[in-house]
Every structure is written in C-alpha cells, then in structure tokens.
C-alpha positions as CSV (number, residue, x, y, z in Angstrom):
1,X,25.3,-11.0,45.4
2,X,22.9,-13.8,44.8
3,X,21.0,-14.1,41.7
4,X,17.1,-14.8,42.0
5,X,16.0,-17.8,41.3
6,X,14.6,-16.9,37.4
7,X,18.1,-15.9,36.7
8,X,20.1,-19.2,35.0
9,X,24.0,-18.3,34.9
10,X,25.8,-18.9,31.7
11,X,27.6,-22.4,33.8
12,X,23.9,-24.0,34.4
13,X,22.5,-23.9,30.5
14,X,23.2,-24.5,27.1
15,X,22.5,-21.4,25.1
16,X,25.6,-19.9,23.0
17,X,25.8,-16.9,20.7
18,X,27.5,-19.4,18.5
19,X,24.0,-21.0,17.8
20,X,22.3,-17.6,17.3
21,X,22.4,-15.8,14.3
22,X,24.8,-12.8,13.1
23,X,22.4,-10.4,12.7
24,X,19.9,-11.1,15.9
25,X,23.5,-10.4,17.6
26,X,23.6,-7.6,15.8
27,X,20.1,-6.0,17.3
28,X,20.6,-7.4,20.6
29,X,24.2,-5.4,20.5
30,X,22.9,-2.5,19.2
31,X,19.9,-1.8,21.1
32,X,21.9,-2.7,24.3
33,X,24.8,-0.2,23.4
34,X,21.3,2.7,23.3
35,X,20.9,1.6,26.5
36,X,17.9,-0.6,25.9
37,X,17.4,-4.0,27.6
38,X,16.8,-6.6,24.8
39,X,16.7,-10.4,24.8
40,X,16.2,-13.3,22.3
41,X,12.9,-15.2,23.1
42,X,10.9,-17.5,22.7
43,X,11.3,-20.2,20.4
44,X,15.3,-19.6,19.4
45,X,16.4,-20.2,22.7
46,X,13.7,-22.9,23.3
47,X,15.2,-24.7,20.2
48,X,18.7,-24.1,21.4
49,X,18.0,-25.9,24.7
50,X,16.9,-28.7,22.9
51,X,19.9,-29.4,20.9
52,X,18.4,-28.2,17.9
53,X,19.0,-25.4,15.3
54,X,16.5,-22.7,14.9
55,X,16.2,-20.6,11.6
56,X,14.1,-17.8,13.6
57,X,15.6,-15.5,15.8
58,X,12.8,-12.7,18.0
59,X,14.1,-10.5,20.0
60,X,11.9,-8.6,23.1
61,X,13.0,-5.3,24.5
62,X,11.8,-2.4,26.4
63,X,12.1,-0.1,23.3
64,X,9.1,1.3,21.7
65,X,8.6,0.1,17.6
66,X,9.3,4.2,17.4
67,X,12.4,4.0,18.9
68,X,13.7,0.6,17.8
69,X,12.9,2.2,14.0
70,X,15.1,5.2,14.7
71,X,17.4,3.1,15.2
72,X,17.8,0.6,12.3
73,X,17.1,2.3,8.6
74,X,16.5,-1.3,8.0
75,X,13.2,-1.7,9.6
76,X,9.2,-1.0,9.3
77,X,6.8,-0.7,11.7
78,X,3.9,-3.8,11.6
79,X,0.8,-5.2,12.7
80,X,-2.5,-3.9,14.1
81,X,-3.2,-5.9,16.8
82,X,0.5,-5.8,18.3
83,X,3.2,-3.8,16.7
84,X,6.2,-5.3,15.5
85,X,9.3,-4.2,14.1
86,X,10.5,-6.1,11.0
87,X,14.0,-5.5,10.3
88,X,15.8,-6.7,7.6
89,X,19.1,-7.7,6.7
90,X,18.7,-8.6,3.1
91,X,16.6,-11.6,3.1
92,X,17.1,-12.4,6.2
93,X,14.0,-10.5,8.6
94,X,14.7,-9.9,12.6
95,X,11.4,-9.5,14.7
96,X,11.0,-7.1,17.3
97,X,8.5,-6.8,19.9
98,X,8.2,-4.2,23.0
99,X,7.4,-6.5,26.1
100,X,3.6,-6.5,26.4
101,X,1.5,-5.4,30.1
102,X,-1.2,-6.4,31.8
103,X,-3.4,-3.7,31.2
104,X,-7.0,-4.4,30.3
105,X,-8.2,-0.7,29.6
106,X,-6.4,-0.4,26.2
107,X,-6.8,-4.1,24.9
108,X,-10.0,-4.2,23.0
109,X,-11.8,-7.9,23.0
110,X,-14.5,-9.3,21.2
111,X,-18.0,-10.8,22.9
112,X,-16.1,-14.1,23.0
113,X,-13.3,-13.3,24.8
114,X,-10.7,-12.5,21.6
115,X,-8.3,-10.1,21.5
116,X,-8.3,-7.5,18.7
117,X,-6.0,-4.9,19.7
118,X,-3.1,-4.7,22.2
119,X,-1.0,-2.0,21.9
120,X,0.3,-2.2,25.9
121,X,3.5,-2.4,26.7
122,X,5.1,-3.2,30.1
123,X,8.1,-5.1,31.7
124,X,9.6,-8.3,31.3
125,X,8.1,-10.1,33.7
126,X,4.6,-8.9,32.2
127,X,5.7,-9.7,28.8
128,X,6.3,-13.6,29.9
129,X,3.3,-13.9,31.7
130,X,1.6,-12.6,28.6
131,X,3.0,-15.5,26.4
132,X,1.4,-18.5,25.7
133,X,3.5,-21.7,26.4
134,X,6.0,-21.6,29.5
135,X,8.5,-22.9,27.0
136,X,8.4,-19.8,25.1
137,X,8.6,-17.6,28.3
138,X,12.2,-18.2,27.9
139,X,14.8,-15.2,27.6
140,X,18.8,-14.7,26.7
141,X,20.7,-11.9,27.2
142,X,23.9,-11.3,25.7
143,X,24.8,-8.6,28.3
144,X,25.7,-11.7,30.5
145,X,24.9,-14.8,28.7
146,X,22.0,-15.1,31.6
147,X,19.0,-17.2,31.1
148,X,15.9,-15.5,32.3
149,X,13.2,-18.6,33.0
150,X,10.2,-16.7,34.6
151,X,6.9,-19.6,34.2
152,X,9.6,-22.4,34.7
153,X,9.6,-22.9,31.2
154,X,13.2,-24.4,31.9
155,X,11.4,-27.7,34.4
156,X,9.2,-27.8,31.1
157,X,11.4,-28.8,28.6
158,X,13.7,-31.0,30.6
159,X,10.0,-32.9,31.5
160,X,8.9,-32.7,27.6
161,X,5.5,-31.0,28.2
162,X,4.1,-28.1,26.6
163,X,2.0,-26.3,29.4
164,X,0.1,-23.2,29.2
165,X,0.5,-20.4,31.2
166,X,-2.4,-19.0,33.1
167,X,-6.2,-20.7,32.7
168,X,-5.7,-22.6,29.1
169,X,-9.5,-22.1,28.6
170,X,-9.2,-18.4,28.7
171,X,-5.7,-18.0,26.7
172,X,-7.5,-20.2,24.0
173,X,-10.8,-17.8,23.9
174,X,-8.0,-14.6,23.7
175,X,-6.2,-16.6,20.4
176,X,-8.0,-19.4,19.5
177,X,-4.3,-20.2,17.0
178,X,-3.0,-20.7,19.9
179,X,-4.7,-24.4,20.0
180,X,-3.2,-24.9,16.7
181,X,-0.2,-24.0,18.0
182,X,0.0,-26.1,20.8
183,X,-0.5,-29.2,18.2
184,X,2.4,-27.8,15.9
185,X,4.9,-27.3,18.9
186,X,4.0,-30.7,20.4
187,X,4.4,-32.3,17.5
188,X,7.6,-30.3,16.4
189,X,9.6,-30.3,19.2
190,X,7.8,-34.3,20.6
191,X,6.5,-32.8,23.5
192,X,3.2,-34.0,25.5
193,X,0.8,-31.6,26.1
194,X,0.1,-31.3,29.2
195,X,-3.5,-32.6,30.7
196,X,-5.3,-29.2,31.2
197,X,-3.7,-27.6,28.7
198,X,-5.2,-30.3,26.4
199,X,-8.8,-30.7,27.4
200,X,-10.4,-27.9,26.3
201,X,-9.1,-27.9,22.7
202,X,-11.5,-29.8,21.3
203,X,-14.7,-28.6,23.0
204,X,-12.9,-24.6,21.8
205,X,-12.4,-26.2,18.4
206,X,-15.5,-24.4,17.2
207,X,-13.6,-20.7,18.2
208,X,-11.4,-21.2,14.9
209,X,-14.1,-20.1,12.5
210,X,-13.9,-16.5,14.0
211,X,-10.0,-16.5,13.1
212,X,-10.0,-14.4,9.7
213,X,-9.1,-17.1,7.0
214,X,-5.5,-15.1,5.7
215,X,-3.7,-15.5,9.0
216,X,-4.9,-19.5,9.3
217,X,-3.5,-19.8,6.0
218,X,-0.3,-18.7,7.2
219,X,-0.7,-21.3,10.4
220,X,-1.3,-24.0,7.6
221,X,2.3,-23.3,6.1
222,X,3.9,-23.9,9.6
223,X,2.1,-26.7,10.1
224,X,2.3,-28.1,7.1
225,X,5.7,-27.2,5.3
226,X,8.2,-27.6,8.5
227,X,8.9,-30.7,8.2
228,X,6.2,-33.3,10.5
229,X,3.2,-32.6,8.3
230,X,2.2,-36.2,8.5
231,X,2.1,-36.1,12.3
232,X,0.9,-32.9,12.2
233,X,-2.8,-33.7,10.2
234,X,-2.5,-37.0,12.6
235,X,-2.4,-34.4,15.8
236,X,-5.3,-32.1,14.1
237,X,-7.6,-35.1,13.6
238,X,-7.3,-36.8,17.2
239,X,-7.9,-33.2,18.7
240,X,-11.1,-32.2,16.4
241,X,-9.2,-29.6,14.9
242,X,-9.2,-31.1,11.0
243,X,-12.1,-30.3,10.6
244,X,-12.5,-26.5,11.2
245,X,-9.5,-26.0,8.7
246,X,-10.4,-28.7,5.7
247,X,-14.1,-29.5,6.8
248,X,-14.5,-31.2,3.0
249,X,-11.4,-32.7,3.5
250,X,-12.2,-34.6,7.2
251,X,-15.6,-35.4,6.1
252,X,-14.8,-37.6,3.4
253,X,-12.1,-39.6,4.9
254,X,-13.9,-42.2,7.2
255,X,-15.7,-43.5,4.1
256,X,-13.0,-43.2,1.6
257,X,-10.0,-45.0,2.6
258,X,-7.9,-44.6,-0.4
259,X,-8.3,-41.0,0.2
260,X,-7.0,-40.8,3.4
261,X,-3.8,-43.7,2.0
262,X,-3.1,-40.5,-0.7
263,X,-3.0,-37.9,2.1
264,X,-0.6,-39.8,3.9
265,X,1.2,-40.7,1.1
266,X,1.4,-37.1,0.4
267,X,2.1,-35.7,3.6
268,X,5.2,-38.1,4.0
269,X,6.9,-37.4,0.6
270,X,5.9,-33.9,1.7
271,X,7.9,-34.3,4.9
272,X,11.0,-36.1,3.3
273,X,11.7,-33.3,0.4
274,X,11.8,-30.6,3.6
275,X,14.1,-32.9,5.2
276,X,16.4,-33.2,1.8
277,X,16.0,-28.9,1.7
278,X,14.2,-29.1,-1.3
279,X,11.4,-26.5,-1.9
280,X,8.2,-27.2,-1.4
281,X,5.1,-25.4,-3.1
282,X,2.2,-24.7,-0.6
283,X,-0.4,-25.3,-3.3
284,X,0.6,-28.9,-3.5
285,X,-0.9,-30.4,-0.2
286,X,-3.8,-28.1,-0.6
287,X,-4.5,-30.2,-4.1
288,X,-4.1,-32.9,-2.6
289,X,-6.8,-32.3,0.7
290,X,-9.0,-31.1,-1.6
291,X,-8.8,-34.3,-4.6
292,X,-11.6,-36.7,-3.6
293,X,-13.8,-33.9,-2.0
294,X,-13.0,-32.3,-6.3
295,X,-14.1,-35.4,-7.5
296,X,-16.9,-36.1,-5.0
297,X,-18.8,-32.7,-6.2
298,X,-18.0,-33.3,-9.8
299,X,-19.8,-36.5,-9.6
300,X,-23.0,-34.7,-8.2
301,X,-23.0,-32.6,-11.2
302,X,-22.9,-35.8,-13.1
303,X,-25.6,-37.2,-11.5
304,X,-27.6,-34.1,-12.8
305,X,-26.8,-34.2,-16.7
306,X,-23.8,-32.5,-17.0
307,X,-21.0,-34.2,-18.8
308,X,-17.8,-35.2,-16.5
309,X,-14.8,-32.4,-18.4
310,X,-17.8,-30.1,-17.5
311,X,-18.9,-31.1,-14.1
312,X,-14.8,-31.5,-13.2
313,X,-13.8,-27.8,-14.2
314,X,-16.9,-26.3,-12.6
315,X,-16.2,-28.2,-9.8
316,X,-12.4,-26.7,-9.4
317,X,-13.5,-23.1,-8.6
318,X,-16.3,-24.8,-6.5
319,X,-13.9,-26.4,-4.4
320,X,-11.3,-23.3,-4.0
321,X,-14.3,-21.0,-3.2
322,X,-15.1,-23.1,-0.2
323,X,-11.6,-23.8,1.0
324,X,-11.0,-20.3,1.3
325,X,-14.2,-19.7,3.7
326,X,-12.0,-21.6,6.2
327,X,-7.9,-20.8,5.0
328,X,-8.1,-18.3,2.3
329,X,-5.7,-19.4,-0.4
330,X,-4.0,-16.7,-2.8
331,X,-4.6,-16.5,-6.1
332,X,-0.9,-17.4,-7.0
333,X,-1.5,-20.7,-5.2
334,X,-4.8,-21.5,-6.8
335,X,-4.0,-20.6,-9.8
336,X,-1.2,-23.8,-9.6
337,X,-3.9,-25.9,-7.6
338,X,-6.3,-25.8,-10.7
339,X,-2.8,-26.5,-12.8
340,X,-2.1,-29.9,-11.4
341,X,-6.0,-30.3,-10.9
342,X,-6.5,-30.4,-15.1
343,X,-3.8,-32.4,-15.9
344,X,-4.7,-35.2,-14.1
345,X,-7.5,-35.1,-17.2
346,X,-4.6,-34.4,-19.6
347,X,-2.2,-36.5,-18.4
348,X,-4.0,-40.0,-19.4
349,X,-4.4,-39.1,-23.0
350,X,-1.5,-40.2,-24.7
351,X,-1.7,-38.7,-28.2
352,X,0.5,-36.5,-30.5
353,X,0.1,-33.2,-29.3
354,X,-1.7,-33.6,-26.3
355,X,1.4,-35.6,-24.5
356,X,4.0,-32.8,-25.9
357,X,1.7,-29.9,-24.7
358,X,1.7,-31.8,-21.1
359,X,5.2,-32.5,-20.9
360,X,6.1,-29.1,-21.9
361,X,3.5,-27.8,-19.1
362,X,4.9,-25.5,-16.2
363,X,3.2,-27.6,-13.6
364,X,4.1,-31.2,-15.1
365,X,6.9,-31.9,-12.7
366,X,3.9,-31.1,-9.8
367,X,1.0,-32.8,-12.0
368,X,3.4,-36.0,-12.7
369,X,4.3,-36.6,-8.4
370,X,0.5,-36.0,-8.0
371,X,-0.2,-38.5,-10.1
372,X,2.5,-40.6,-8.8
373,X,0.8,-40.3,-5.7
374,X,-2.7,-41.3,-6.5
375,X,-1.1,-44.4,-8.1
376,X,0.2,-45.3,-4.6
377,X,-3.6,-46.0,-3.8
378,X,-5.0,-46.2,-6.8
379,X,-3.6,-49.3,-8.5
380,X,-5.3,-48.6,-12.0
381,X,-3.5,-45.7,-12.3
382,X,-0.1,-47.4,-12.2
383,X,0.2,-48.2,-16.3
384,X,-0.1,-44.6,-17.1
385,X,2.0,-43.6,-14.0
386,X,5.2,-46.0,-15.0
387,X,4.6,-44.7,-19.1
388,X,5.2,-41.3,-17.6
389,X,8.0,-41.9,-15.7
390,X,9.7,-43.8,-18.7
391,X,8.5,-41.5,-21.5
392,X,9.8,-38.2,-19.5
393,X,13.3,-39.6,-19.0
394,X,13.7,-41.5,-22.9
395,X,15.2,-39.3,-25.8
396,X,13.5,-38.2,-28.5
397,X,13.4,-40.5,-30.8
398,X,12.3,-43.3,-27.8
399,X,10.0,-41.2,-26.4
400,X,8.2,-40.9,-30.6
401,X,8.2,-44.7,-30.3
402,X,6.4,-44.8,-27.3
403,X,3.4,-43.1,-28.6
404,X,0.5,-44.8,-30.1
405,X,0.6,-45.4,-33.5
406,X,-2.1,-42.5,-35.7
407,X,-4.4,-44.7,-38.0
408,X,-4.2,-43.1,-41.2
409,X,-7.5,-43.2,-42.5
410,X,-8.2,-44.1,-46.0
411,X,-9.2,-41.9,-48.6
412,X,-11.4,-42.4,-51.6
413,X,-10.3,-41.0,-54.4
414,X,-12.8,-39.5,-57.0
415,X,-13.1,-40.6,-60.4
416,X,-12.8,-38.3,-63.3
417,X,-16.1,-38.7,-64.9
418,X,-16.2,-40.7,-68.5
419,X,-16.7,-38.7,-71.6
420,X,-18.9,-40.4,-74.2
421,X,-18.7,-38.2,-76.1
C-alpha cells in the first residue's frame, strides 16, 4: 500500500537513531510499547537533516502530561500556558508535549491577539499546523524510521528558508518570541527568511514589551550563548528588534563607535569560547551591553555635583533596574555584573593592597577579559591592560618588583628638651 505523500520512508532521508540521544529513545520506546504514538520533533530532526548534531531532543505524542507522568517516576508536570512534561535522566532533561488542536473555545488570548493559555490537545496533523516554522513541523518515528513532513518543511530546508506557517502577522500577535526566534534560527541554522514571513517583524517589533521580562531573559541566553551571538545582535539590529531588548544599549551606539567596536569585540570572543566548549557566564555580555550606557548616566550625575566613585556605583543599580524592565536579569547574574562593573575602578590602581585584593577577586579572571576588551577599542587602556596580563602570570617575587615603589615619608624626630638647670 502506498504511503501518502507526508510520509518520507527511512530510503528517502537522513534521520538515524544513531544521531539521537539514548534516552529520547528511551521515551519514544517506552511510550510506544503503552501503545502511545510518539515522535521526535521539531528542531532534533531539523538539525539532523542538516548534517548537524543537536544537544535537544522533544518528543510529541498523543499521551496526556497525566499519563506520560504515570509512566516515568522521572518526570514533573510543567508550564501554565502549555503543559509539559520534563523528564529527567540525571542531568540530562527530555521534553514532552501532547500534540496541540485547533480549538479556540479553551485558548484564552489577550486584546492583542496573544495567547495565554492553551491547554488543547488534538492530533498530529493539528499539532504541526500549530507550530511555528515549517521546518519545525518535522516528525520521526522510531516505530518505522518514517519521516512525517506535513507543512513541507522538508522542500524548506533543502531551499534554506525559514517560512512560517499560516498568516506570519497573526502567529507573531499569538507569540510575539516567535520573531525573535525566527532571527535566532536564521541565523543558526543560515537560513533566509522567507519574504512575508519577514516583513512584519519590524513594524510587530513594538509587541515584545508585553512578553513578561523572565522568559525574554531566557530567549537572550539562546540567542546569545549558542554560539553566533555576533550575527545574532547583527540580525536583531537590521530587523528593529535591538532595541525592545537593550533599548540603552541600541540608543547609544550610532554616536559611540568605540562602543559598538567593544560589543563586537565581545560578542566574537564570546562566540569562539562556545565553539572551544568552554563555559560561558551569561552576566558577561550583559556587562558588556550595558558599559557605555553605565558610564553615560554616571557622567550625568557628574554633571550635577556628585563625585565620579559616587555617581559610577549609583549608577550600577540604575542601570540593572532598567535592564530588567525589558529582560529581567537574576540576582545571581547581577550580582557578578556589578563585580566586573567595580573592578574596572579597581583594576587601574596599582598599589600594595589594592592590586593583591584584585587579583585574589572571584571575578578577576571576568573583570581582567573585560578589560582586555575595552583595550581592543580603547587604546589608553592598553598599558594597564599588558601590566595585568604580565603581573598575573609572573611569580611572586616578579610580580613584588612590578609594583610601584611606596615613598617612605620622612619623619621628624623630636628633641628632648634642654635642661638648664
């Protein structure tokens, strides 16, 4: 019997359980063996079509979250808006999602359009029509090593073009993330978006400030921290998006070029550390967007009387205050933010104690590539960048020599007074 034409066989496409994780087999097998259909989607098998090697794996099935729980000890039930099921396999997490309807009577939107609750589930072929790019309407089954391709997702990705399905004006008003996600995956995966899915983004920009700020500082970390930051802020600049994420951070950069030379700098040495798996600490880019727009309110506070230690530390909780009107930023992040923020202050003052107590710092490593950084623009900055860089690698008694000699001040001493007598 002929298969329809959504159904790719195993001979016509590159997907392999070899390229999927052990444990997302795991759930597939399992929730196939209760006699629940369940496939991988989305963007594991997108990534796997591509020739690359994805670290997420979600799986979609026509289990409830109740009964996907029963069946894995391992899991919790998540989310308002959508329930998930998270379940875990040490420190590795599996999603879970039941396939999402149609139904409009039990999704609850806002004025504009925005979705705030959709507990509705359905079928397959609902569920893909319900996601937002056609090359994440993609599905595997391990039952037969089928490819289910129900927007053409497939023609998609062999043209490199991110199109959404359905009216992109209206899927942008249900999620406005969704424009930031079409940026990310474009820029990720080198795709071109396609024209109408393109053309309202910037006019919709203005939906972003109804996002609440938590969940677009989660969509600053994938944007960000996976790897093509660089082209990433590039992509959120052409399309007007900057701007509703670090508004004191895009308003400053036409006038301050050396600004904009640091963010780049930063974005690329950024991208190359995530490249060479070394970690990465979200607070660091965040310092970085926010430098110039620091020093820029500092300076107003100068102009008013205030001395500049004064009018920069005032200004730090300032700054962090209204950044997190726009991408909230936890206090375990700020908290390093301000860190590397003061020792910039610190860092220049090259005497006795004050060097030992920066070196010895938690955040000096962070402080000293920030500084390294501003150097890279900033060519007065490059003496006390290079003492650094020598002083923290010399030994001990090298690193004594290097520091500026004390003055030792002379003292008078008293004379006794005479007796005459």
């Amino acid at each position: 019997m002929k298969q329809p034409d959504h159904i790719i066989p195993r001979d016509q496409h590159t997907v392999s359980r070899k390229d999927i994780s052990d444990n997302a087999l795991k759930v597939l097998y399992r929730l196939n063996k209760a006699g629940y259909d369940a496939f991988l989607v989305g963007g594991g098998v997108r990534d796997i079509l591509l020739g690359l090697h994805p670290k997420d794996f979600d799986i979609t099935t026509n289990a409830t979250p109740e009964q996907i729980r029963s069946l894995f000890r391992n899991s919790r039930i998540i989310g308002r808006r959508f329930k998930l099921v998270h379940i875990m396999f040490g420190r590795d997490l599996i999603e879970v999602a039941t396939f999402r309807a149609h139904c409009a009577s039990n999704t609850q939107q806002a004025k504009d359009g925005m979705i705030l609750r959709d507990n509705v589930y359905g079928t397959i072929e609902e569920d893909a029509e319900r996601r937002d790019f056609t090359v994440n309407a993609l599905y595997y089954s391990v039952k037969d090593f089928t490819v289910h391709n129900y927007c053409n997702g497939l023609t998609d990705l062999r043209k490199r073009q991110l199109r959404m399905i359905g009216d992109p004006e209206t899927r942008y008003r249900e999620d406005p993330v969704r424009m930031l996600r079409a940026v990310r995956l474009a820029t990720k995966l080198d795709l071109t978006i396609e024209p109408n899915t393109l053309k309202p983004i910037s006019e919709l920009a203005p939906l972003l400030e109804q996002v609440p700020a938590a969940r677009l500082f989660e969509e600053y970390r994938k944007m960000f921290l996976g790897g093509k930051g660089e082209a990433t802020f590039k992509a959120l600049q052409t399309h007007g998006l900057l701007g509703k994420l670090f508004p004191a951070t895009n308003a400053l950069l036409a006038e301050h070029a050396e600004f904009e030379t640091f963010i780049h700098a930063a974005l690329e040495n950024t991208d190359k550390r995530i490249a060479s798996d070394n970690t990465v600490n979200p607070a660091f880019l965040i310092a970085v967007f926010l430098w110039q727009p620091l020093l820029e309110r500092a300076h107003q506070l100068e102009t008013k009387g205030m001395n500049f230690n004064d009018a920069f530390f005032k200004s730090m909780g300032y700054m962090l205050c209204e950044q997190s009107r726009f991408i909230s930023i936890p206090k375990r992040y700020s908290l390093v933010i301000r860190d590397i923020w003061a020792l910039q202050v610190r860092l220049p003052q090259r005497h006795g104690k004050k060097v030992w107590s920066a070196l010895n710092h938690p955040r000096f490593r962070a402080a000293y590539d920030f500084l390294m950084l501003r150097a890279e623009s900033d060519p007065s900055l490059r003496e006390i960048a290079d003492w650094w860089t020598k002083f923290q690698d010399a030994d001990k008694d090298s690193q004594r020599a290097m520091l500026p000699k004390n003055k030792r001040r002379k003292t008078s001493r008293r004379r006794k007074p005479q007796n005459n007598g």
